[in-house]
Backbone as a chain_set.jsonl record, in Angstrom:
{"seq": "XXXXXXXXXXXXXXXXXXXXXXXXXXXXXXXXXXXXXXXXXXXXXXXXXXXXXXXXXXXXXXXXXXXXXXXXXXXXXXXXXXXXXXXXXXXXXXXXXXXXXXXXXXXXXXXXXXXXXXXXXXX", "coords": {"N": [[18.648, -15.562, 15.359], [17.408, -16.317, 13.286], [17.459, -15.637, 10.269], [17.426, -15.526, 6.996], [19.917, -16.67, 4.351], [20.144, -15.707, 1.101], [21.283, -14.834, -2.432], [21.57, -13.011, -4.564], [21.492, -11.512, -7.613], [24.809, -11.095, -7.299], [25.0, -10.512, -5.187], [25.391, -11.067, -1.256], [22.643, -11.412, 0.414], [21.252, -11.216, 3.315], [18.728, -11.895, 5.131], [16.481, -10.948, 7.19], [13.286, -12.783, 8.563], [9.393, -11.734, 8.874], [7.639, -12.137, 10.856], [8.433, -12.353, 14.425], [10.792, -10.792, 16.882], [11.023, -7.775, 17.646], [13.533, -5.411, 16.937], [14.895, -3.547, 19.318], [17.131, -1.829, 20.59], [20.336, -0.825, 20.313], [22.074, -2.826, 20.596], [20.706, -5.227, 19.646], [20.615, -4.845, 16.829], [23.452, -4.887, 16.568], [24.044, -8.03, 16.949], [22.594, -8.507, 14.633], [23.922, -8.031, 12.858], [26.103, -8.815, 13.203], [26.009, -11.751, 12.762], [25.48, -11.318, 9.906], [27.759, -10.889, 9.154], [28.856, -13.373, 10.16], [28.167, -14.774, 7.707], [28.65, -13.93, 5.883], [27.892, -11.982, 4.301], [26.662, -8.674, 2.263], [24.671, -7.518, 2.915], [21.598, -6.291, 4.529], [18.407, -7.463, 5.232], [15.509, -5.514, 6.541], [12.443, -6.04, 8.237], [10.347, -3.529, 8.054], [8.496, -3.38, 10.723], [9.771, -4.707, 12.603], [11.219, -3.302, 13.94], [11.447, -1.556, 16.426], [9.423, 2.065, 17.006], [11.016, 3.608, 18.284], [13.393, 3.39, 16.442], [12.69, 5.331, 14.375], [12.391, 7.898, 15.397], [14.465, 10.305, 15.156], [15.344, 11.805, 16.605], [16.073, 10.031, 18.876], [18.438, 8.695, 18.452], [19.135, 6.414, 17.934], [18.999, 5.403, 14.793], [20.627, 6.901, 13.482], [23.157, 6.081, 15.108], [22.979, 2.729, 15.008], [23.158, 3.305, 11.673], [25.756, 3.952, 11.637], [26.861, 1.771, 12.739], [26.896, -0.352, 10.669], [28.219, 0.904, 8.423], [30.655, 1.03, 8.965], [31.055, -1.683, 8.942], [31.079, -2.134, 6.581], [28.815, -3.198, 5.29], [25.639, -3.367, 3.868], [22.465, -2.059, 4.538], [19.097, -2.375, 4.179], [15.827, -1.635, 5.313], [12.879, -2.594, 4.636], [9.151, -1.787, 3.631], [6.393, -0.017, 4.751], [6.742, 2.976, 5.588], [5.6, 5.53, 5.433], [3.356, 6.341, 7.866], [5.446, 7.09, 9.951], [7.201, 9.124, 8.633], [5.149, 10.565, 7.492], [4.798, 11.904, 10.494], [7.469, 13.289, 11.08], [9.357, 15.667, 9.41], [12.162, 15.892, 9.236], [12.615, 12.722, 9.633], [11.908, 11.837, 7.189], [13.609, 13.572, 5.51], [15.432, 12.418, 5.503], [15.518, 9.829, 4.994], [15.168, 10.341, 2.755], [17.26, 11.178, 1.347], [19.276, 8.867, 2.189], [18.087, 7.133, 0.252], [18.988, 7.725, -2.137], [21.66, 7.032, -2.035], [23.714, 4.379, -1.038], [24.195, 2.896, 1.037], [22.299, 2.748, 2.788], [18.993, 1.986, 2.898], [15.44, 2.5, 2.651], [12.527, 0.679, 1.294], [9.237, 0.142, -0.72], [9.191, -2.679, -0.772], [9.953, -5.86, -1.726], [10.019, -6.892, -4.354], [10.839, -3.781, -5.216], [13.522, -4.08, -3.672], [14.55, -5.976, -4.967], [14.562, -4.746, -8.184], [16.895, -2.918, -7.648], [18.992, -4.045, -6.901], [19.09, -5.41, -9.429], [19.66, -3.111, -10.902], [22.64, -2.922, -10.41], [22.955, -1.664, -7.871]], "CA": [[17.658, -14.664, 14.79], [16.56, -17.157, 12.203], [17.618, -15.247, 8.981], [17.666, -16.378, 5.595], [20.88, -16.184, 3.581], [20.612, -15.867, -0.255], [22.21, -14.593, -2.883], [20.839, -11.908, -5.785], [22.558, -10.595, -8.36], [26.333, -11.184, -6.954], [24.956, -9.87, -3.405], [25.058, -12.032, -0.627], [21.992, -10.8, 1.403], [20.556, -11.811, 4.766], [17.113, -11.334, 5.128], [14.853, -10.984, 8.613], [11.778, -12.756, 8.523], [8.533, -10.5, 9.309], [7.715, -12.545, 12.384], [9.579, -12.06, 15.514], [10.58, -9.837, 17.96], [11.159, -6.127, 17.436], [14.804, -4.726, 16.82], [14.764, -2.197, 19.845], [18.16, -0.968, 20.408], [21.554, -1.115, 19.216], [22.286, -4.331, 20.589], [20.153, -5.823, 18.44], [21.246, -4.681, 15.618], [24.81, -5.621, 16.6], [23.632, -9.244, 16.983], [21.89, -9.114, 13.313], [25.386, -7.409, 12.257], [27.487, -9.85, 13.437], [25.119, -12.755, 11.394], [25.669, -10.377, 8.361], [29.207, -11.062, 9.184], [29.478, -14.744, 10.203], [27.263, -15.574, 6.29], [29.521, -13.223, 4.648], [26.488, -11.162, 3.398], [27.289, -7.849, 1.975], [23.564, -6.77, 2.557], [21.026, -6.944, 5.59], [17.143, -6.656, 4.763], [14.987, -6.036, 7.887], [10.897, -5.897, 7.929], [10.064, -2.225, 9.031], [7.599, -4.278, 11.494], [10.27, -5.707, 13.084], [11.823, -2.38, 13.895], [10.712, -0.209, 17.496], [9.515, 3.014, 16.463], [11.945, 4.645, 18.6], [14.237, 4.373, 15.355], [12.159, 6.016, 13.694], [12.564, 9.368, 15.808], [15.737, 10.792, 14.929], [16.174, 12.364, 17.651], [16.188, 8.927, 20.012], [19.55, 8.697, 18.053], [19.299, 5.149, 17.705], [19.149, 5.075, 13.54], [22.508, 7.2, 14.029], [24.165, 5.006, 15.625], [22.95, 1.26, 14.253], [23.866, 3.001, 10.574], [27.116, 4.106, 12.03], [27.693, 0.653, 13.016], [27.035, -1.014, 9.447], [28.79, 1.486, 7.721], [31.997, 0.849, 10.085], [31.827, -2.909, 8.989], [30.767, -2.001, 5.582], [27.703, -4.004, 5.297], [24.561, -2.18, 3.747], [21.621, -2.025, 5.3], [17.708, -2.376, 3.604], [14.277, -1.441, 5.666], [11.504, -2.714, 3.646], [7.813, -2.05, 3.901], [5.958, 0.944, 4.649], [6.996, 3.672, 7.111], [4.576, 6.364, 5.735], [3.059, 7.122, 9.378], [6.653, 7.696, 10.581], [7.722, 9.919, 7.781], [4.549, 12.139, 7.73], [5.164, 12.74, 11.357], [8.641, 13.665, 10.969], [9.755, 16.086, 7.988], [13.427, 15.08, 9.208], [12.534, 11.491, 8.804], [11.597, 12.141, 5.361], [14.509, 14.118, 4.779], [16.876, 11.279, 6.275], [15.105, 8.579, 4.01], [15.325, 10.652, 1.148], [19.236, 11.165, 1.356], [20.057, 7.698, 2.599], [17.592, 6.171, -1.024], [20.195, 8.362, -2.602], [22.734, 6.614, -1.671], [24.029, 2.601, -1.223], [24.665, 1.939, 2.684], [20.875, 2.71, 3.659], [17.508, 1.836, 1.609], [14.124, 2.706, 2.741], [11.874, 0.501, 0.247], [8.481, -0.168, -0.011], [8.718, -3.876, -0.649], [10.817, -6.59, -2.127], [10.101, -6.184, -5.74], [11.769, -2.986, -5.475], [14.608, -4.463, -3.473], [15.238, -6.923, -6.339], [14.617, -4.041, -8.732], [17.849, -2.088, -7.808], [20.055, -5.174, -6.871], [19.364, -5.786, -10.582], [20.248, -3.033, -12.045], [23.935, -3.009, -10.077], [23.248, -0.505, -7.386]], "C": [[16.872, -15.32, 13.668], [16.452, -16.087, 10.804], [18.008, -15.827, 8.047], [18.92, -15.914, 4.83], [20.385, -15.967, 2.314], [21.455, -14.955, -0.779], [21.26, -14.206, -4.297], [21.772, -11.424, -6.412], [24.29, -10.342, -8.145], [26.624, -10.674, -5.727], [24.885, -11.138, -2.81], [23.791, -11.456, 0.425], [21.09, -11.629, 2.393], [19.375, -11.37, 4.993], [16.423, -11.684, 6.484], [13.62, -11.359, 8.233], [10.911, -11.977, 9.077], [8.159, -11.105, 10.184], [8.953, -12.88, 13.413], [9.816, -10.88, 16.382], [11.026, -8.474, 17.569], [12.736, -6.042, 17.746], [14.644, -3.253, 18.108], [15.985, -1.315, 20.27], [19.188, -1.329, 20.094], [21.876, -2.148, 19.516], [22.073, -5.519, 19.66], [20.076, -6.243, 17.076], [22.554, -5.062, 15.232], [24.989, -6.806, 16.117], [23.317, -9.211, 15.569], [23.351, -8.387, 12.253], [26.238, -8.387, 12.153], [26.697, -11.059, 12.733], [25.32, -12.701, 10.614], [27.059, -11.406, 8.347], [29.826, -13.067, 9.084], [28.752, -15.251, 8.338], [28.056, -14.733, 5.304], [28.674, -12.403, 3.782], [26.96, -9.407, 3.694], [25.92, -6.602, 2.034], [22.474, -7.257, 3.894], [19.479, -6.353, 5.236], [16.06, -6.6, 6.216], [13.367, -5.127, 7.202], [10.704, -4.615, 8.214], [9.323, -2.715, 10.479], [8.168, -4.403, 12.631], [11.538, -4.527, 13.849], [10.983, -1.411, 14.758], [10.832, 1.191, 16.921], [10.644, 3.842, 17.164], [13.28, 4.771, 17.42], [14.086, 5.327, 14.277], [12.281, 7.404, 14.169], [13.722, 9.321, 15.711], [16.261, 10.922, 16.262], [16.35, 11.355, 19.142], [17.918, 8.96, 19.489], [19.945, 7.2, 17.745], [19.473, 4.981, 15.724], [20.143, 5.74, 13.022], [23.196, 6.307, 14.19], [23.933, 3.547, 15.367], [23.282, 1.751, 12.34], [25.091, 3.443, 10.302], [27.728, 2.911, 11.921], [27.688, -0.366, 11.301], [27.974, -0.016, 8.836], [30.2, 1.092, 7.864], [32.501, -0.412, 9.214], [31.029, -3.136, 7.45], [29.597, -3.28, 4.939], [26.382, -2.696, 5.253], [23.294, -2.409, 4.433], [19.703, -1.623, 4.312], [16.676, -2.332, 4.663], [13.121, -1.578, 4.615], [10.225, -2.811, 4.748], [7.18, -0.376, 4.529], [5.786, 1.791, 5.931], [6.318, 5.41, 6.825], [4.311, 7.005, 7.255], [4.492, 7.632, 9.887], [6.932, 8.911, 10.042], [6.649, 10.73, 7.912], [4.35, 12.905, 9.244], [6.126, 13.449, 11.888], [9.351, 14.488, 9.54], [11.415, 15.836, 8.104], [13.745, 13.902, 8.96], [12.706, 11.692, 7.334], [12.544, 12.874, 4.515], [15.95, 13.601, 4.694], [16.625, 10.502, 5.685], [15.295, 9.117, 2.622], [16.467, 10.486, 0.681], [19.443, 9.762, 1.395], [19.331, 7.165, 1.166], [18.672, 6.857, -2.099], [21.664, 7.49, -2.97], [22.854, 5.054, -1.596], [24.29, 1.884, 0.016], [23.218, 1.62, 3.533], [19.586, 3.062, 3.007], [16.291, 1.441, 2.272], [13.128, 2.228, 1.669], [10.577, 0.35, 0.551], [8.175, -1.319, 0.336], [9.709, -4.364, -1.569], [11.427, -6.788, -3.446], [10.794, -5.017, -5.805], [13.421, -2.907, -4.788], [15.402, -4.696, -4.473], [15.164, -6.316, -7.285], [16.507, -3.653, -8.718], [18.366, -2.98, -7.357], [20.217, -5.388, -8.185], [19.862, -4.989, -11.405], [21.63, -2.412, -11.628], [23.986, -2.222, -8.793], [23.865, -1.181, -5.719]], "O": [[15.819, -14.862, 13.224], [15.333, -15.803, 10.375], [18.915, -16.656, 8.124], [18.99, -14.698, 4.651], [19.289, -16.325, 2.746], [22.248, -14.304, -0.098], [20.472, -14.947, -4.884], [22.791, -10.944, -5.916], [24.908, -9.491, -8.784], [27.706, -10.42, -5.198], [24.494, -12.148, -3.395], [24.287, -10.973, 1.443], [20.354, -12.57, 2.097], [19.206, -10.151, 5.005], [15.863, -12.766, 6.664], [12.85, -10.584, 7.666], [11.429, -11.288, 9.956], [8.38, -10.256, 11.048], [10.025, -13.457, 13.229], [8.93, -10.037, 16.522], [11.787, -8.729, 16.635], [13.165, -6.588, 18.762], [14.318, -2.124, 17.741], [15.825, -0.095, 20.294], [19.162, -2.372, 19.441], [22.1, -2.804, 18.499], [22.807, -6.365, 19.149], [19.74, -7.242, 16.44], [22.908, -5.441, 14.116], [25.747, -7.028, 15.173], [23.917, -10.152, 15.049], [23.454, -8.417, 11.027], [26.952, -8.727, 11.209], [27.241, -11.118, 11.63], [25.501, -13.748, 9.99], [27.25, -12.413, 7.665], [30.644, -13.695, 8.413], [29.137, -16.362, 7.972], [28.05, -14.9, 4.084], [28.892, -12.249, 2.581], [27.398, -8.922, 4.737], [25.902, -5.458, 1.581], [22.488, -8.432, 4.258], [19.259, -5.163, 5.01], [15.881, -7.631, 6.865], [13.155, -4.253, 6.361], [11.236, -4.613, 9.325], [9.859, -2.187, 11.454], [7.522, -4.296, 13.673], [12.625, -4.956, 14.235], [10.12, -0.658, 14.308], [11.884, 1.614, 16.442], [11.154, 4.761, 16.524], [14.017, 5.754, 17.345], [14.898, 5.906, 13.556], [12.278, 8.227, 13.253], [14.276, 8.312, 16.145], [17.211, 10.397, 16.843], [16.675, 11.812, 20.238], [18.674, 9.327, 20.388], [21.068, 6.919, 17.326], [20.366, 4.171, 15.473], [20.662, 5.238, 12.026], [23.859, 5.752, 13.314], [24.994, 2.956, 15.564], [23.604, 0.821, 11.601], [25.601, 3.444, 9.181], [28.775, 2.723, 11.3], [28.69, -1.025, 11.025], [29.012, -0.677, 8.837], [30.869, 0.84, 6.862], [33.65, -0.532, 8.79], [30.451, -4.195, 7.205], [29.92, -4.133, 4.112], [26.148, -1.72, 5.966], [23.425, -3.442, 5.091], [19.426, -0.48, 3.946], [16.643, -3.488, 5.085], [12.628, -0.679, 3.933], [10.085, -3.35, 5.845], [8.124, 0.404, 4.655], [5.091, 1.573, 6.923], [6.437, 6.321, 7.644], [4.934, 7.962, 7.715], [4.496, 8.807, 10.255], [6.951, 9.869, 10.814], [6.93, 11.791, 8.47], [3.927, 14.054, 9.368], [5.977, 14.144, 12.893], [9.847, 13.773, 8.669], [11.984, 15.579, 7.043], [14.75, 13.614, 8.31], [13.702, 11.651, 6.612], [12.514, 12.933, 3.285], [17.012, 13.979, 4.199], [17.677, 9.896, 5.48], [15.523, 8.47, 1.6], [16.741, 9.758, -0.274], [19.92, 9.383, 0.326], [20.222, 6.508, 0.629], [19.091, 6.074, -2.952], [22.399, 7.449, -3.956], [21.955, 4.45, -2.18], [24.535, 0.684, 0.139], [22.969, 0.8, 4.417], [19.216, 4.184, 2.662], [16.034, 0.255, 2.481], [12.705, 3.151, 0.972], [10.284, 0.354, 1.746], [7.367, -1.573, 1.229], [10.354, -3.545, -2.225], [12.613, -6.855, -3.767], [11.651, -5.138, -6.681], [14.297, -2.106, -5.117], [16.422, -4.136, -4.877], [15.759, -7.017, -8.103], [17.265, -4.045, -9.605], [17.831, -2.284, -6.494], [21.388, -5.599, -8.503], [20.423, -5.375, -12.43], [21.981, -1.438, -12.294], [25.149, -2.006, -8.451], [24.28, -0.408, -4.855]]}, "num_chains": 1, "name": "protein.A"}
């Protein structure tokens, strides 16, 4: 998959470049799971871009079940970049991104600066 390892703030995080092929179902995600896993990275950042809208509809059930599977193997999970259009066609989106920014297993950002924002201040 050609991901970048580093290392922020005492995270180890794996990062998806924004060119490449689209994440379209759970397989996929398995594959960029198990990467997480072989680099020992405690954090996975993926482009929104880089991400078929079908996870974006809830009800495909696919963003269910790929943050089932990180959760499982306790590895968090980051979407950066701007999913606006998704969210104002979905008020469940928007109410599933709100909860999960809430929280520490699943982060809807808009961009990297605010990645490295809340890595910094422990979260």
């Amino acid at each position: 998959m050609t991901a970048m390892v580093t290392r922020q703030n005492g995270t180890t995080v794996l990062k998806l470049p924004a060119d490449g092929p689209q994440l379209r179902e759970v397989e996929d995600f398995v594959d960029l799971l198990g990467e997480a896993m072989a680099n020992e990275a405690d954090l996975v950042v993926i482009p929104a871009d880089r991400i078929a809208d079908k996870f974006f509809q809830l009800r495909s059930g696919l963003a269910g079940e790929v943050t089932q599977k990180f959760v499982n193997y306790r590895t968090r999970l980051v979407i950066i970049g701007d999913i606006s259009t998704h969210t104002a066609d979905s008020s469940a989106l928007a109410a599933f991104v709100a909860e999960s920014n809430r929280g520490d297993q699943l982060w809807f950002l808009p961009d990297r600066a605010t990645l490295d924002d809340r890595l910094a201040d422990g979260d």
